[in-house]
N, C-alpha and C positions, 0 to 999 in steps of 0.2 A: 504494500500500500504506500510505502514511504517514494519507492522511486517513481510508481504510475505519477504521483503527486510530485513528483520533481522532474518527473518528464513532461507534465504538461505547463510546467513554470518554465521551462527551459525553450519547449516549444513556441510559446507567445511568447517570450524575449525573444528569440532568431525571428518571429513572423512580423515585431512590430517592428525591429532594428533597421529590415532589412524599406520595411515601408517610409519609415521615418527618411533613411540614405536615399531612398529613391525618390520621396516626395519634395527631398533640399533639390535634389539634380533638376528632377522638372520644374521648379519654382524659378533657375536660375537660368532655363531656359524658357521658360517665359515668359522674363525680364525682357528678353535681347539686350542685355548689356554688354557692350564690346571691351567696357573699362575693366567690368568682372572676369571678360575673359583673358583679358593682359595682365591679372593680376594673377588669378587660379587658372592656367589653360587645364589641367586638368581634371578641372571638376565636369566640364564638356567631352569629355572621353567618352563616358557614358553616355552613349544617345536618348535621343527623345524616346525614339521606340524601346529603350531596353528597359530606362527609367519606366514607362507605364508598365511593361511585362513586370519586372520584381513589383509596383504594385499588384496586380491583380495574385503573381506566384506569394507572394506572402502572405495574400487575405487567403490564399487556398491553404498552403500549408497552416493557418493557423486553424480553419475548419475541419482540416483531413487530419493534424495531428493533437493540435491542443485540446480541439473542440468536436467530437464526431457524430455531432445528432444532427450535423448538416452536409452529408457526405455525400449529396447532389447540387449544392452550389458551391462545394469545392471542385465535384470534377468540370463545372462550366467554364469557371475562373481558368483551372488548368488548361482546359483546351484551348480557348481564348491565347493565355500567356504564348501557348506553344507555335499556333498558327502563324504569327509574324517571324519568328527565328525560323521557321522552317520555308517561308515563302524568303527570307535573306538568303537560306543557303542555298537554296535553288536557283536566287539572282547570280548569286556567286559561282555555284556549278557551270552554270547551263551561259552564263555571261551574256545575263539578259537583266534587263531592267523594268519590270509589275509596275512599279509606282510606289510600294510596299514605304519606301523611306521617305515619303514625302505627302502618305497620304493623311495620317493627323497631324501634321506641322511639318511647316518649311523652314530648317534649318538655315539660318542665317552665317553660320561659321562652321571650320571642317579641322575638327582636331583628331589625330590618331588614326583616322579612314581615310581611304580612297573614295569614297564614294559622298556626299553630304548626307547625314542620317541614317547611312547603311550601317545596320547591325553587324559585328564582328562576327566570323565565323566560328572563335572560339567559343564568343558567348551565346551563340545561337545554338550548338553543341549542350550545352550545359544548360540550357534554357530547356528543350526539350527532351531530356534526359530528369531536370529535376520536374518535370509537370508528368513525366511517365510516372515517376517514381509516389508524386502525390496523388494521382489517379488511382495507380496501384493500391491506396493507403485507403483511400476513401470507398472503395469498392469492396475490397476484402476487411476493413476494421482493425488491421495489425498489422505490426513489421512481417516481412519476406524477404527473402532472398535475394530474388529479380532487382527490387528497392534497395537492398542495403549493394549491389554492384554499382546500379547509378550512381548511388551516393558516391562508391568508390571512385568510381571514375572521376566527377565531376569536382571531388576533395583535392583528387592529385592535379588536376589540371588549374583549378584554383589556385590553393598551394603552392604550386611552385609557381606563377605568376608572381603570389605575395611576396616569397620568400626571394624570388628575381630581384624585382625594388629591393628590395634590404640589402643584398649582397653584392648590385648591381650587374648582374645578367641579363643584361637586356631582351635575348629572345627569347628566355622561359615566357614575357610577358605579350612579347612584340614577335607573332608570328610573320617575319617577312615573307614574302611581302603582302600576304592576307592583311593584317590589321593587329591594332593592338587590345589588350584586354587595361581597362582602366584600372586601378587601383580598388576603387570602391565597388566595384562592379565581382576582381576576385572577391575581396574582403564578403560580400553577400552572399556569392555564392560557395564558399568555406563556409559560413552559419549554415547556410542551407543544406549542405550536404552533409555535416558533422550532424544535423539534428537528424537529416535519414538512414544516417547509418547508428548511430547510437541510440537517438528516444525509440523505446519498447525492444532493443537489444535482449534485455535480462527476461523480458518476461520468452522471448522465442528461444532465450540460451545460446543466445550466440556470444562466441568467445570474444569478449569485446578486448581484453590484452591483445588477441593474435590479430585482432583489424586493423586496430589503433595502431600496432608493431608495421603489419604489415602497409598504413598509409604512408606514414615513415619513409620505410624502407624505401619504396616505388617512389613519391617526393624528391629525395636524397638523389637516387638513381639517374631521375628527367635531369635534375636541376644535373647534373654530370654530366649527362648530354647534353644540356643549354651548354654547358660552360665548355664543354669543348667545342658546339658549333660556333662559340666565340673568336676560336683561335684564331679563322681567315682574317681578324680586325687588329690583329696582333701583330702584323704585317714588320714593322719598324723595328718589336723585340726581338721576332725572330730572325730577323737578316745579322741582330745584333750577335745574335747566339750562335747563327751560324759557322763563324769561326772556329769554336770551340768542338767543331762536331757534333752538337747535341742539338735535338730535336723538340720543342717543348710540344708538339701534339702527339709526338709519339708517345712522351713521357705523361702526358694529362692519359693519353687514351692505354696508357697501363694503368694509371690511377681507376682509371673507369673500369675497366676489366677484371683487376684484381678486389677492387673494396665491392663492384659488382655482384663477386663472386663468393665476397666473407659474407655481404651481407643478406643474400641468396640462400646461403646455410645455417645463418644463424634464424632467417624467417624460416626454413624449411623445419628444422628444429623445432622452434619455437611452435608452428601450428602445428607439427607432429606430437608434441610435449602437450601441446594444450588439448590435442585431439586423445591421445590415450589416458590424461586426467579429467575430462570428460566422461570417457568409454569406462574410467574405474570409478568416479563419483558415480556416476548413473548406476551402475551395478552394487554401488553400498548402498546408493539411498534406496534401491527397489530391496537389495536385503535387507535392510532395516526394515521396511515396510511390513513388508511379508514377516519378520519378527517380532515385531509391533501387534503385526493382526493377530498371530496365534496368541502371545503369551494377553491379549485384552480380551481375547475371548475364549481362555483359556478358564478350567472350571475351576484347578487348581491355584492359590494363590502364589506371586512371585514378590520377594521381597529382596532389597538389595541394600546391603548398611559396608557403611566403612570398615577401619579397623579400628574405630570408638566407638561403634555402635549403632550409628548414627546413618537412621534409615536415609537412603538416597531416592530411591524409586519402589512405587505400588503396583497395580495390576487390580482390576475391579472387582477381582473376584477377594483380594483382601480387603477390600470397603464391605464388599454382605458377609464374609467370615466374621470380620470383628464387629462389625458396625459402624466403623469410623470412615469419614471424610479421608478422601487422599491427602488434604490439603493437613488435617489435623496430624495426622501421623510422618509426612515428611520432613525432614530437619529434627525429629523427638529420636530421643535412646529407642532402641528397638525395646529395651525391659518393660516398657510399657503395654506391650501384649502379654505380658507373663504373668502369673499370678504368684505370691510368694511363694516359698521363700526364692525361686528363681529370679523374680524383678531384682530381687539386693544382690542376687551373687553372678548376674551378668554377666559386668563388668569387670569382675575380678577375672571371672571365666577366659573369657580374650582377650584379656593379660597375661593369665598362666598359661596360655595356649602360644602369644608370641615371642614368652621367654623358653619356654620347653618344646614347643613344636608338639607335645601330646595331646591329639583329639579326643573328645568324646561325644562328638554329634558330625564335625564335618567330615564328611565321605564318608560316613557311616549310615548316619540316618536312623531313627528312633520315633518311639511316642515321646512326646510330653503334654504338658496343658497349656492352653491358653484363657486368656480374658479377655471378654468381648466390653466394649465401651459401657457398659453397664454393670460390670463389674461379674457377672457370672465367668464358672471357669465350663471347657469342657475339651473333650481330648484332641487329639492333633496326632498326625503323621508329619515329620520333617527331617529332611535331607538340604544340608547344609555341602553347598561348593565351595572352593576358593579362591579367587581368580587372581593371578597376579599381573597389574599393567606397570606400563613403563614407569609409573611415576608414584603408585598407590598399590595396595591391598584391598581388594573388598570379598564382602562376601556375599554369593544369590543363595537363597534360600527360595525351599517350596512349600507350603503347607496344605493338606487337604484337612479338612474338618472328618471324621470320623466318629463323630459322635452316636451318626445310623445305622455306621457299622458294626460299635462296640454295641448299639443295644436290639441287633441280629444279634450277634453273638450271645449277649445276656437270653434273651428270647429261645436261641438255640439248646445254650445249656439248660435251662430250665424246663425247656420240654425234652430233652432227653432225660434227665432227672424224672422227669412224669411221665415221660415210656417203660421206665425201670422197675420203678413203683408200680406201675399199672400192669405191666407183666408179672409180676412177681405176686400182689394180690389179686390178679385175674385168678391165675392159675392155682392161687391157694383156695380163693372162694370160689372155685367151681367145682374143685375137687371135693371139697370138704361134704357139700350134698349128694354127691356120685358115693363118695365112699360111707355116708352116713346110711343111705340107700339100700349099697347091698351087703352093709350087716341087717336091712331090718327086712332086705328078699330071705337073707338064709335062716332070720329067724322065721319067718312066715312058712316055709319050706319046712323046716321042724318040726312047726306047729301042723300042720297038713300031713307031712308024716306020721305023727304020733295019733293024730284026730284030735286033738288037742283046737281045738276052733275056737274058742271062748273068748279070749283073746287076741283073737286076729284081724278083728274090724279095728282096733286101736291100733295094733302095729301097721296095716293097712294105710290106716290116717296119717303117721307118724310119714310114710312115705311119702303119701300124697305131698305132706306140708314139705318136706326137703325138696321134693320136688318144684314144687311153688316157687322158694326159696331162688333154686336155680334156675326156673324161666325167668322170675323177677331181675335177678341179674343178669341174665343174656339181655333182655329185654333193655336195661337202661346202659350194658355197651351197647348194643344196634342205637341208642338216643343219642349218647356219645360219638359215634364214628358219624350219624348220620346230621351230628350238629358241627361238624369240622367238615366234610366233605359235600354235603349237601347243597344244589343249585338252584333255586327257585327264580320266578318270575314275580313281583309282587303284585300282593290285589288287593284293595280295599276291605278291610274288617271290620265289624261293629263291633266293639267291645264290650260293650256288656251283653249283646248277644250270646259272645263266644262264653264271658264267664259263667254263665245261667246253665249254657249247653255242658261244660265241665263239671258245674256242680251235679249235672244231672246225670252225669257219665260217673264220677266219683261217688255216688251215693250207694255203692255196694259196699261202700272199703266200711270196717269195724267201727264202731259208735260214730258212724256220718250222722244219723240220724237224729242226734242228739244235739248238735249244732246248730245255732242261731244264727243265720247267714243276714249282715248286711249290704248290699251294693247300693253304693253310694256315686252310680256312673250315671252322666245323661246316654240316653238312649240316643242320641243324635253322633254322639260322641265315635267317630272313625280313625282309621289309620291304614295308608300305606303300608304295607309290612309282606316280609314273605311270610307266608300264612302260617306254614309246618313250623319253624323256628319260634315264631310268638304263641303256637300253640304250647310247645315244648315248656317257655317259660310259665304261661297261666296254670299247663297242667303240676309243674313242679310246687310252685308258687300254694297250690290250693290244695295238692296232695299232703305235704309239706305241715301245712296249720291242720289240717284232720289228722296228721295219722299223730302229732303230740300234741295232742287236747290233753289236758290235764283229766283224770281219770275223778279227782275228787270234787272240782267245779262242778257245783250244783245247775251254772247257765253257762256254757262253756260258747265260744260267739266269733264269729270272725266276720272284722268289716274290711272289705272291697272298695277301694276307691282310684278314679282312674280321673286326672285333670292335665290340659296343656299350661304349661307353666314354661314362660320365655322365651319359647320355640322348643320346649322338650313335652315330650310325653312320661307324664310322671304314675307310676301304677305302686300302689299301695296294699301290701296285704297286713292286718293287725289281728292278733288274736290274744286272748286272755290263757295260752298253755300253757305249760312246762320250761319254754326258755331255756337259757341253758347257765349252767356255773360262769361267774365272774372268772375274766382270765385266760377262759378256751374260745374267746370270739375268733381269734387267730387261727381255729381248725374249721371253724364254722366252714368253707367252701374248699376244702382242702379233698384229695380223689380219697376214698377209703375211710372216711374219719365219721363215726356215728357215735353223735354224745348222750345219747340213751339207748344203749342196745339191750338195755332190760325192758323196753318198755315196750315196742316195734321191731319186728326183723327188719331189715332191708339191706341194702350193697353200699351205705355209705356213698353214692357217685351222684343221689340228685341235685343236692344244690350245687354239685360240681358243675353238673351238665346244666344248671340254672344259670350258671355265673359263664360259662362257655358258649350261651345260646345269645345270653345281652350281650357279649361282649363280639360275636359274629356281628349283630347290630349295631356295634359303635357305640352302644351304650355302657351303664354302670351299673353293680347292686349294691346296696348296703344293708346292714343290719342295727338296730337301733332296741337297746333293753329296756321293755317299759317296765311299770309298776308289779304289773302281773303278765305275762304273754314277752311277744317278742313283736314288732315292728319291721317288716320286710321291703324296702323302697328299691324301684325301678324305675332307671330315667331312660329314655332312650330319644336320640337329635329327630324331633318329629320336622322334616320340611314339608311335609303334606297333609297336614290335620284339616279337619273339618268339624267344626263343634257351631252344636245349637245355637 
């Protein structure tokens, strides 16, 4: 931004400079003063017609380059400019005379031309050279190529005109016998051309050292040629030299040959030098790039700190690891992601590491913790590099967060744990009614041997009930396997429907019947849900409060209540039973743990499969001790309730 803004300052100076020099020239021709021109003859060098072309090529260059929202009355200007220089040198080709120099003003006096008002041929050269090159400009919107040669050319041809005067080389300026180029007239067309080879240079990448070198050079070289087509006017020196043998053109035209020739290779050099520093920036900066892309969209973070610690560069993905701003954490102690006691002992750490050179994290790589901007800690993977540059130490570091991994792992161990257990008492209680069973076949088998029947409807029963026993536990693994593996579609349920249908399904089990049942649901009351899963919990829920009623409750009572609270579905079961001891809440959902098994048989596994059915649903359960009974709560994230 800073150069577009000092290209287009650059540009209106050369656009008004040149207007300003060309608007004195025409003012002073048309005075017609004779006494002005015996004082300045060559301020009339510059013709009338050349004087209007640099105006109208100035108002163009300053449209096509300073200014480009009018890049249709710069190309008018430019053609304009062009048409007079190019009807001159076809006067001069073709040694014909248009009328061209006579036809907006009759030049009263004839300074530097053959002709009165005929434009130079060199500056009609350079005239439409620089109106191509602003055409160019105003057409396409940017520097080229095509544009930055006119410039070239029309630089050196300028130039060494300028530098002619200063040195006094007369035909670098005064092409004999063509015409002369005036002073003011190079002097404009040098702005001109310096401003189309160089304004918007940087933004197309062009090597502006190797143009600048190489205008130079080619300059230096003419003006060598000027100065040896001098030597025929040398006539006097060199008859003087002739005696001695020596030849001063042969001697200038070694001068030209040989410095021709240094400086031929030192440009060839130089634009080879600046063409493979070119070919090697472009290739870091697009590696850069492309390294820039991965590690910013990288999921892992990148961290890079000194050899004090002191973080240098982030990576986005350590802004959402920690929570911190890039800005907050660059220039801070790296210790500040760490939580103690590692924040304190850092420092000391990459101290003892640059006196001893012994690692314990770099090139290695480990867990440790980190601290997120808020002060929680949680784990980390990191791998620590070293990098050594010419002039510093630093160190990249990577972090991923692992915190989802460590709690799979927790999640893993702990259900292997509950495979172990669960095999281990599967196969104890299954066994135990199998082998209970066929000591009371072979007593039964005795008793039928001997005739002995009396007793055999009891032992009969005794079988019956182990048996019970062990379909009731097959029955709540099949509840268990089929509440982890199980796939439904969901469907709208009425709840208190379904509780009404369970209690009327449950009313076989042992003193149901003695139970005071309240439901306390609206009947409007619905829920998305997958059906079999939330059947699983009502039916555990409500087996659960009947099978420990308390036996000496004279009203023994369970209420039912089902409400959305928050956006959750909250389902409540209360009864006045048995409850259990202060202390064993912790076994309460645990696989195998039955805290009255004098009271009821059963597998110990339903509130297991209770707590495993909500928690397929995203939901919670809790348990809550009331005065008399027990309190059973069920939340589950309802997003699709529908209540009266």
């Amino acid at each position: 931004m800073h150069y577009e803004r000092f290209g287009k300052v650059a540009a209106q100076a050369i656009s008004w400079i040149c207007v300003a020099i060309a608007s004195a020239v025409l003012a002073a021709w048309l005075t017609r003063s004779i006494a002005l021109v015996q004082i300045v003859p060559t301020l009339f060098a510059m013709q009338f017609n050349t004087s209007l072309c640099f105006i109208a090529t100035g108002l163009a260059f300053h449209l096509a380059v300073a200014n480009t929202r009018r890049p249709t009355l710069a190309i008018v200007l430019s053609a304009a400019a062009a048409c007079i220089p190019l009807a001159s040198l076809i006067q001069q080709i073709f040694v014909v005379d248009l009328g061209i120099d006579r036809l907006l003003y009759d030049p009263f006096v004839t300074v530097g031309v053959d002709h009165a008002g005929r434009m130079v041929p060199n500056a009609a050269i350079c005239f439409i050279l620089v109106s191509a090159a602003i055409i160019m400009t105003a057409v396409r919107g940017r520097n080229s190529l095509a544009r930055v040669l006119c410039g070239l050319i029309v630089f050196v041809i300028a130039s060494s005109a300028l530098l002619g005067y200063v040195i006094g080389v007369e035909s670098s300026h005064n092409w004999r016998p063509l015409a002369q180029m005036s002073p003011q007239t190079a002097f404009c067309f040098s702005l001109l051309a310096g401003g189309l080879v160089f304004i918007g240079a940087r933004e197309r990448e062009y090597p502006r050292s190797t143009i600048a070198a190489m205008l130079a050079v080619v300059t230096y070289l003419l003006l060598l040629l000027f100065a040896y087509m001098e030597m025929p006017h040398q006539n006097a020196l060199a008859e003087n030299l002739q005696d001695d043998g020596s030849n001063p053109r042969s001697t200038l035209l070694g001068i030209v040959l040989l410095s021709g020739a240094l400086y031929a290779g030192m440009f060839a050099f130089s634009f080879r030098s600046s063409q493979l520093y070119r070919d090697v920036a472009g290739r870091l900066q697009e590696s850069e790039k492309r390294l820039a892309a991965i590690i910013e969209t990288a999921v892992d973070g990148f961290i890079t700190i000194d050899a004090r610690g002191k973080v240098l560069a982030v990576n986005p993905a350590c802004e959402k690891i920690f929570g911190y701003r890039a800005d907050e954490i660059l220039q801070q102690n790296v210790s500040m992601l760490m939580p103690t006691p590692y924040h304190e002992a850092h420092n000391q750490y990459l101290e003892n590491y640059r006196i001893t050179g012994r690692a314990k994290i770099i090139g290695i790589g480990r867990e440790v913790e980190g601290r997120r901007k808020d002060g929680s800690t949680f784990p980390l993977d990191l791998s620590v590099a070293k990098v050594e540059l010419d002039h510093q130490v630093i160190y990249s570091g990577i972090v991923r967060d692992i915190s989802e991994r460590k709690k799979y792992e927790k999640d893993i161990l702990e259900a292997n744990a509950e495979l172990e257990e669960f095999s281990y008492r599967t196969s104890h209680d299954l066994r135990s009614p199998i082998a209970s069973s066929l000591g009371l076949v072979g007593i039964a088998r005795d008793m039928i041997d001997t005739g002995d029947t009396q007793d055999l409807k009891q032992v009969l029963g005794r079988i019956e009930t182990s048996f019970r026993k062990l379909d009731h536990l097959i029955q709540n693994i099949i509840s268990l396997t089929r509440t982890k593996a199980m796939e439904e579609a969901e469907s709208r349920i009425p709840i208190a429907q379904t509780v009404r249908e369970t209690l009327e399904r449950l009313h076989y089990m042992e003193n149901a019947e003695r139970l005071r049942v309240d439901i306390a649901i609206d009947d409007e009351l619905t829920t998305m849900r997958r059906a079999s899963r939330f059947q699983i919990i009502i039916d555990n829920l409500l087996s659960n409060a009947i099978k420990y009623q308390d036996p000496v409750q004279t009203r023994p009572e369970i209420r039912i209540g089902a409400t959305v609270n928050s956006g959750n579905l909250v389902l409540t079961v209360a009864d006045n039973g048995l409850g259990i001891e202060p202390g064993t809440e912790h076994h309460l959902f645990q696989m195998f743990k039955r805290l009255h098994p004098q009271h009821s048989f059963g597998s110990g596994l339903g509130l297991y499969i209770l707590k495993k059915s909500v928690e397929q649903l995203g939901g919670t359960v809790a348990y809550n001790r009331l005065q008399a009974g027990s309190l059973f709560t069920v939340t589950l994230p309802e997003k699709n309730h529908h209540a009266h």
